[in-house]
C-alpha positions as CSV (number, residue, x, y, z in Angstrom):
1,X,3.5,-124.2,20.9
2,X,6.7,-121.7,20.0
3,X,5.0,-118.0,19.7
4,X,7.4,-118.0,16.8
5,X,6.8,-121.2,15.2
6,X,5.8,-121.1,12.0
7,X,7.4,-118.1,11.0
8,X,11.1,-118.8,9.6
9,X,12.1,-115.2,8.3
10,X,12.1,-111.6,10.3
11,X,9.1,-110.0,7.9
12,X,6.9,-112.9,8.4
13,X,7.6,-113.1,12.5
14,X,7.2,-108.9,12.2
15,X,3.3,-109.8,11.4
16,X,2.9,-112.2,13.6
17,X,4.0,-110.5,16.3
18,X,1.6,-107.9,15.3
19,X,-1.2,-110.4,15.0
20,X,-0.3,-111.8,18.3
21,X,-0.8,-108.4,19.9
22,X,-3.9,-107.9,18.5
23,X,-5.3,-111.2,19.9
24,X,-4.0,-109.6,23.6
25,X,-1.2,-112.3,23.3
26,X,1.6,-109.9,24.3
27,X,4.0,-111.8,25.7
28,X,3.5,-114.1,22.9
29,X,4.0,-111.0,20.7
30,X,7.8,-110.1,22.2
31,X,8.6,-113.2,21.5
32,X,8.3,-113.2,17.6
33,X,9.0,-110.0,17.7
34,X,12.5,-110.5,19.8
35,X,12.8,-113.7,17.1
36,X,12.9,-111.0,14.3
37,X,15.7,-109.9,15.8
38,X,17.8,-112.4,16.7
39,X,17.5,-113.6,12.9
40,X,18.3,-109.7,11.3
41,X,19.4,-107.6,13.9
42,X,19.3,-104.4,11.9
43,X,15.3,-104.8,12.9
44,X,15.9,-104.0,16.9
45,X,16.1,-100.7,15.6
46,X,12.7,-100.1,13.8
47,X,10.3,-102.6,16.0
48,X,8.1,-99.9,17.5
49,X,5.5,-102.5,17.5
50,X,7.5,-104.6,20.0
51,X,8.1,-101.2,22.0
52,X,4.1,-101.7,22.8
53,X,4.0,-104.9,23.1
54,X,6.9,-104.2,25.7
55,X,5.0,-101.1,27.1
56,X,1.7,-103.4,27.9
57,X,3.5,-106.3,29.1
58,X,5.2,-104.2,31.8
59,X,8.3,-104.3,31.0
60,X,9.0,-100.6,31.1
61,X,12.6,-100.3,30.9
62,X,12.7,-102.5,28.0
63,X,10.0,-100.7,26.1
64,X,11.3,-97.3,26.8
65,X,14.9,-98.8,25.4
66,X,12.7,-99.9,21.9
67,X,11.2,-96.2,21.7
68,X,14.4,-94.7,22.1
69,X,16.4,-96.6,19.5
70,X,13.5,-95.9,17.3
71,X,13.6,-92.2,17.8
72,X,17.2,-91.9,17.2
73,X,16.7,-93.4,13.3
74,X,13.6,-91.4,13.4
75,X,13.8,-88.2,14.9
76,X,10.7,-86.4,13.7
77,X,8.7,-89.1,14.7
78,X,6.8,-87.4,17.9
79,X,4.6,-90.5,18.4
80,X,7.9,-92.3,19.4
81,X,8.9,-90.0,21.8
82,X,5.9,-90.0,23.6
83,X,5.6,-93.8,24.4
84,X,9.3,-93.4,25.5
85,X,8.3,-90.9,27.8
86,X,5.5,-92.9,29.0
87,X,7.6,-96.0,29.5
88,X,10.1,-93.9,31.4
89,X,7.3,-92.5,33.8
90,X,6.2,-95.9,34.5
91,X,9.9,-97.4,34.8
């Protein structure tokens, strides 16, 4: 089964990917969220979610790379810039 399937626009695949984490399915939760993506591209920028679900799959470069896109739309947002520092520790 697609971790995507069954989601056919970015808002919809946003919440499952969401959903997904919350089940511990995190690898299943980049991959709807990375769907998201690939169909509106203007949401790599605002996925913070999938900067988690990056974080817990250990993939720190890639979730430090989420947080710090995120940051630079959303300066004042300090929670941001403390899971890209964390990601970067780990890297």
């Amino acid at each position: 089964c697609n971790a995507a399937g069954g989601g056919d626009n970015p808002r919809s695949l946003t919440t499952q990917g969401m959903e997904l984490f919350k089940e511990a399915k995190v690898a299943a939760s980049v991959e709807a969220f990375d769907k998201a993506i690939e169909l509106d591209p203007r949401y790599k920028g605002i996925l913070w979610q999938r900067g988690l679900s990056l974080y817990y799959a250990d993939r720190f470069d890639d979730a430090s790379e989420q947080f710090v896109r995120d940051v630079a739309l959303n300066p004042r947002d300090t929670e941001e810039a403390v899971w890209a520092l964390l990601s970067q520790a780990r890297a």
